[in-house]
N, CA, C and O atoms as a GROMACS GRO file, in nm:
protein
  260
    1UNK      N    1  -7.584  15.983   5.565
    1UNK     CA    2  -7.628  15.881   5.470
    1UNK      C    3  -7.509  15.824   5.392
    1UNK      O    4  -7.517  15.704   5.364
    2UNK      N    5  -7.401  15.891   5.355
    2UNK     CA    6  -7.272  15.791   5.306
    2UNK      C    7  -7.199  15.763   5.390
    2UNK      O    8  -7.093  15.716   5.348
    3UNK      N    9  -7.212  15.773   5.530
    3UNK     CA   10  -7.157  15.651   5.555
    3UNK      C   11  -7.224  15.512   5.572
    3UNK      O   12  -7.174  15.402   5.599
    4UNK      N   13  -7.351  15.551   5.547
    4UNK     CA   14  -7.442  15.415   5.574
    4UNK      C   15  -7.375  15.334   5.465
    4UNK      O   16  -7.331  15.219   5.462
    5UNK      N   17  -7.384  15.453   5.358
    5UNK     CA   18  -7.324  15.331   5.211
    5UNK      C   19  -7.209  15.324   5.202
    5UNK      O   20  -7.182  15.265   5.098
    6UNK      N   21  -7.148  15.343   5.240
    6UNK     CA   22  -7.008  15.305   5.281
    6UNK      C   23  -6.983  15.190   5.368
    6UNK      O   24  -6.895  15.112   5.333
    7UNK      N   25  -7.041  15.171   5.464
    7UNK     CA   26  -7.028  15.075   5.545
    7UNK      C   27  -7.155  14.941   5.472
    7UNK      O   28  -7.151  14.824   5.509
    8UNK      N   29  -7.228  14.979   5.395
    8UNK     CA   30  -7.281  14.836   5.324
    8UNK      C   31  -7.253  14.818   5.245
    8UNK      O   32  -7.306  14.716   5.202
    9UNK      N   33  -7.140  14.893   5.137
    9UNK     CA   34  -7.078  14.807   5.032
    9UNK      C   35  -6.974  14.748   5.114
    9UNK      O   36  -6.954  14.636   5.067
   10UNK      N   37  -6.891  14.768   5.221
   10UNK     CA   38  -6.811  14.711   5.288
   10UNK      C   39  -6.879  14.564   5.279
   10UNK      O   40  -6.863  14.466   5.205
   11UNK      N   41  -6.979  14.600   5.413
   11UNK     CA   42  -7.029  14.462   5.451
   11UNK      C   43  -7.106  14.379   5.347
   11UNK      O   44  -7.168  14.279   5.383
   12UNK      N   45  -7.103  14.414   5.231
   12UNK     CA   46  -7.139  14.330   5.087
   12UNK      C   47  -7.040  14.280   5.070
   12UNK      O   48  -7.035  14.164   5.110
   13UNK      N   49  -6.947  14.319   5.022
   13UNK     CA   50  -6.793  14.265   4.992
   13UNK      C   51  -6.750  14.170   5.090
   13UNK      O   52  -6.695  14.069   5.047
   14UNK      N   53  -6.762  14.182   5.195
   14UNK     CA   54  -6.701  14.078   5.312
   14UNK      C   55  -6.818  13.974   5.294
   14UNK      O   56  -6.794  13.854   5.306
   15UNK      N   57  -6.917  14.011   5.272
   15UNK     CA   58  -6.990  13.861   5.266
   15UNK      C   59  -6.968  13.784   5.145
   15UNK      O   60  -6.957  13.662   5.134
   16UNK      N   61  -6.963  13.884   5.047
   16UNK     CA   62  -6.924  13.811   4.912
   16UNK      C   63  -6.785  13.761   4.884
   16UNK      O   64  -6.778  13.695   4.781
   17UNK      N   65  -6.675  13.776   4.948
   17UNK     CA   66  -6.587  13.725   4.953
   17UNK      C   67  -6.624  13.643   5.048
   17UNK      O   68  -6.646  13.548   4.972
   18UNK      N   69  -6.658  13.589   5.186
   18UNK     CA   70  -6.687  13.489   5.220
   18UNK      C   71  -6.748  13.393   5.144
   18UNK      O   72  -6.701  13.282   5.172
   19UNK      N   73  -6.854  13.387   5.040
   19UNK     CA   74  -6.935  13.323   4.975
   19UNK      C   75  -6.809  13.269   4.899
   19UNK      O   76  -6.785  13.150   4.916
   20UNK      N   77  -6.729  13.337   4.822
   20UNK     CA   78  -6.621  13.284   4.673
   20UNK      C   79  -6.512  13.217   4.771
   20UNK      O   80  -6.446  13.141   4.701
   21UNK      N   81  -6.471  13.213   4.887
   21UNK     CA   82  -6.382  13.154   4.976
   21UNK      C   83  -6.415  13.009   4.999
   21UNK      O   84  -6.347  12.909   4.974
   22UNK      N   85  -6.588  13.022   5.076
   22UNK     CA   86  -6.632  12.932   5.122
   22UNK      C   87  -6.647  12.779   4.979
   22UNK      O   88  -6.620  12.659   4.978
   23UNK      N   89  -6.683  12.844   4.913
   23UNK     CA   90  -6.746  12.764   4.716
   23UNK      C   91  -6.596  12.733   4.683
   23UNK      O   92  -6.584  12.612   4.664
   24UNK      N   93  -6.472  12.803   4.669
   24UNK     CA   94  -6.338  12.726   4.636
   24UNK      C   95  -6.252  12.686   4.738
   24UNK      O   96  -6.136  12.658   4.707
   25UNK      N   97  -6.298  12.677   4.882
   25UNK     CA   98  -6.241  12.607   4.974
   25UNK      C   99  -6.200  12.388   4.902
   25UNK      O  100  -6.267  12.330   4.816
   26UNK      N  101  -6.101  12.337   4.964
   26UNK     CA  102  -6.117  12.241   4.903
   26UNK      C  103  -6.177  12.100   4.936
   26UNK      O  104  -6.171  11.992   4.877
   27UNK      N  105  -6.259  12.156   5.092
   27UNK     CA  106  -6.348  12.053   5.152
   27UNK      C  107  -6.462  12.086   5.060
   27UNK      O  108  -6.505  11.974   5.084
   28UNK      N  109  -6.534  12.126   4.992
   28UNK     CA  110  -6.643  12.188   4.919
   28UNK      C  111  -6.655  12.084   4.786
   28UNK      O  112  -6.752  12.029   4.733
   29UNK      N  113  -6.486  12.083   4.756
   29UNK     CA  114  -6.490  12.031   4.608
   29UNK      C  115  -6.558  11.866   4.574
   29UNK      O  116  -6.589  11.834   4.459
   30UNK      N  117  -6.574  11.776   4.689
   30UNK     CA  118  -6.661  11.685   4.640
   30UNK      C  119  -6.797  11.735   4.642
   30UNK      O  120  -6.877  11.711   4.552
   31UNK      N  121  -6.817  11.791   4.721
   31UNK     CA  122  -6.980  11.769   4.724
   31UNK      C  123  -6.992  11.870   4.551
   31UNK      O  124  -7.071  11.820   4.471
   32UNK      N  125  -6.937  11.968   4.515
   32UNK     CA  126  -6.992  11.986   4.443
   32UNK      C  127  -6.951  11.932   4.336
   32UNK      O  128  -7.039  11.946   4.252
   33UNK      N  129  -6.866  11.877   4.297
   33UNK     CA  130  -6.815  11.760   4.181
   33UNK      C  131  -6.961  11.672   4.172
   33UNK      O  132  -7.030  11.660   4.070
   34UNK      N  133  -6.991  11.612   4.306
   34UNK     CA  134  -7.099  11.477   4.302
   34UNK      C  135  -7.242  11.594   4.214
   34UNK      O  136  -7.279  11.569   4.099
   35UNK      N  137  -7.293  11.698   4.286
   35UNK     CA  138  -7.375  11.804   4.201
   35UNK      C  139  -7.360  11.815   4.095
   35UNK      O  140  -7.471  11.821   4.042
   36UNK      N  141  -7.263  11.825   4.006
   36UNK     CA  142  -7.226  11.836   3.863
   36UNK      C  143  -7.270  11.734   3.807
   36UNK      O  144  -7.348  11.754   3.714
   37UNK      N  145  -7.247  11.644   3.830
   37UNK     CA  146  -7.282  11.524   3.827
   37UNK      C  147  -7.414  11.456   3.769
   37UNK      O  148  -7.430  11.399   3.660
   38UNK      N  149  -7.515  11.481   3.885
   38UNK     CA  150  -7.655  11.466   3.882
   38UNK      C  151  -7.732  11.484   3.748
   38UNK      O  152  -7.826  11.406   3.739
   39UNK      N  153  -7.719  11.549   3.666
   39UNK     CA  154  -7.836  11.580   3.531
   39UNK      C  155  -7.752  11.413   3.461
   39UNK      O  156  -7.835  11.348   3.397
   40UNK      N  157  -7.620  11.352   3.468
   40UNK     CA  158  -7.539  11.257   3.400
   40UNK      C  159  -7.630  11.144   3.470
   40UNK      O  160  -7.696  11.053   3.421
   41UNK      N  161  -7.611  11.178   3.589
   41UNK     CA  162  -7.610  11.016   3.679
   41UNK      C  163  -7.746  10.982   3.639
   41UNK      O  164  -7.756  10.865   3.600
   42UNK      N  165  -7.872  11.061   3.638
   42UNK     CA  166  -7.997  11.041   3.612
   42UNK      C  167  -8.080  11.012   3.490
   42UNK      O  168  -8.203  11.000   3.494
   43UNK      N  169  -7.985  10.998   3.353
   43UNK     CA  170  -8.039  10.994   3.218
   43UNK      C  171  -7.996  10.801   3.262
   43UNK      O  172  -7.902  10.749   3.323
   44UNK      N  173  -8.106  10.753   3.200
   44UNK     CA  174  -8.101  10.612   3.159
   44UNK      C  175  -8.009  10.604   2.984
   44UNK      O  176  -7.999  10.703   2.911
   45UNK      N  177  -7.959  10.479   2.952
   45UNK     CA  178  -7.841  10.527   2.852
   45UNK      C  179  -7.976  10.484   2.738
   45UNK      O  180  -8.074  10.412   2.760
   46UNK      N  181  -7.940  10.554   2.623
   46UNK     CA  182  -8.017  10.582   2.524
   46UNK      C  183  -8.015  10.470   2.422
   46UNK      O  184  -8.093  10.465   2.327
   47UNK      N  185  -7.930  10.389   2.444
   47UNK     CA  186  -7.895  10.307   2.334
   47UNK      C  187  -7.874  10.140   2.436
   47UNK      O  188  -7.814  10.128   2.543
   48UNK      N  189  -7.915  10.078   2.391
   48UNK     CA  190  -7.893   9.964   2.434
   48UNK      C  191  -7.722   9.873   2.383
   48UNK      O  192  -7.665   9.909   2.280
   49UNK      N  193  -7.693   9.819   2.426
   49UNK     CA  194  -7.541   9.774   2.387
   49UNK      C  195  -7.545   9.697   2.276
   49UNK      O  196  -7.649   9.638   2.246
   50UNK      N  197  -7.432   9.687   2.199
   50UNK     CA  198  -7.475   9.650   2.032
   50UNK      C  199  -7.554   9.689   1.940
   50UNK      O  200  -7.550   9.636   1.829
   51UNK      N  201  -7.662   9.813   1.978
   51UNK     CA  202  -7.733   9.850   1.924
   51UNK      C  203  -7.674   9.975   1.797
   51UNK      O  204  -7.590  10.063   1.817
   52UNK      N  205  -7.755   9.945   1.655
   52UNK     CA  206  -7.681  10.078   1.632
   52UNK      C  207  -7.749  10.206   1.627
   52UNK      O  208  -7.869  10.188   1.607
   53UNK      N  209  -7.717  10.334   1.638
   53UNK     CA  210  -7.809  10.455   1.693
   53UNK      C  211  -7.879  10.488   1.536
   53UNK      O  212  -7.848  10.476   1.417
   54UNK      N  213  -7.991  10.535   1.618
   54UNK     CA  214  -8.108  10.537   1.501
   54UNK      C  215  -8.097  10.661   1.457
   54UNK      O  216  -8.021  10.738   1.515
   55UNK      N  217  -8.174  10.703   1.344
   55UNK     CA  218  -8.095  10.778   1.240
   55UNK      C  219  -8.156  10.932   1.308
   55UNK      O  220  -8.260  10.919   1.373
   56UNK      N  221  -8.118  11.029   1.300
   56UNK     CA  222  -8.167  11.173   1.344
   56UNK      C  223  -8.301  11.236   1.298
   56UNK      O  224  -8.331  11.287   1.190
   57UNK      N  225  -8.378  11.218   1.420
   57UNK     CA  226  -8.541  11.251   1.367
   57UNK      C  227  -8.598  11.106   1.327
   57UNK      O  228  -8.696  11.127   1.256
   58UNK      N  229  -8.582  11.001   1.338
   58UNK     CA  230  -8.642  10.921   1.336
   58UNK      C  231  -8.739  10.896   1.390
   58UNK      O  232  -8.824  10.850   1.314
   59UNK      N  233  -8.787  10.910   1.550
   59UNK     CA  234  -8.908  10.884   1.586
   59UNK      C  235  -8.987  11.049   1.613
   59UNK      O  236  -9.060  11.061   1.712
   60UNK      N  237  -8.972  11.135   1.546
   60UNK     CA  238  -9.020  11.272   1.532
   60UNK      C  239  -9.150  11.306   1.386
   60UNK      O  240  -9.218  11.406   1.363
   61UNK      N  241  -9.142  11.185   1.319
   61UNK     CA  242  -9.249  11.180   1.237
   61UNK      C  243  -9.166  11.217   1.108
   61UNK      O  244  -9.046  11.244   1.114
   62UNK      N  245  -9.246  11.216   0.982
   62UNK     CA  246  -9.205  11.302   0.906
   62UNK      C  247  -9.160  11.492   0.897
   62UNK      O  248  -9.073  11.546   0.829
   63UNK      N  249  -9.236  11.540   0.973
   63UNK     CA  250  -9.227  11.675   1.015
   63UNK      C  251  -9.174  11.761   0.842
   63UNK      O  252  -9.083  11.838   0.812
   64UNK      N  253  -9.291  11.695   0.761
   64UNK     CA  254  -9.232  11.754   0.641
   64UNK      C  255  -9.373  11.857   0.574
   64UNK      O  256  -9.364  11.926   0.472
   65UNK      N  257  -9.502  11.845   0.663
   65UNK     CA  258  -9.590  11.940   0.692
   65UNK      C  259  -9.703  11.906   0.574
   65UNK      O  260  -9.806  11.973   0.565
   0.00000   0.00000   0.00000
């Protein structure tokens, strides 16, 4: 039985270093740059241009109970 576990923390480690190899290889780095990305690219902008930003809690009600 230790060598079973011996030989699967091995073969954990070799996969998991494949995984951290494969993720900082530098063909990788656009696609995941463009991923980072996504939560930015998808917000519509909050403020219209010339506009000036409205004051904090403004459309949240009074919330004074």
């Amino acid at each position: 039985m230790s060598d079973f576990h011996s030989w699967w923390t091995v073969a954990v480690l070799v996969v998991f270093l494949a995984i951290v190899i494969w993720a900082w290889s530098g063909r990788r780095h656009e696609d995941f740059e463009q991923a980072a990305r996504i939560p930015l690219d998808d917000d519509e902008p909050l403020l219209e241009p010339g506009r000036a930003r409205p004051a904090r809690g403004a459309n949240k009600g009074s919330g004074n109970g």
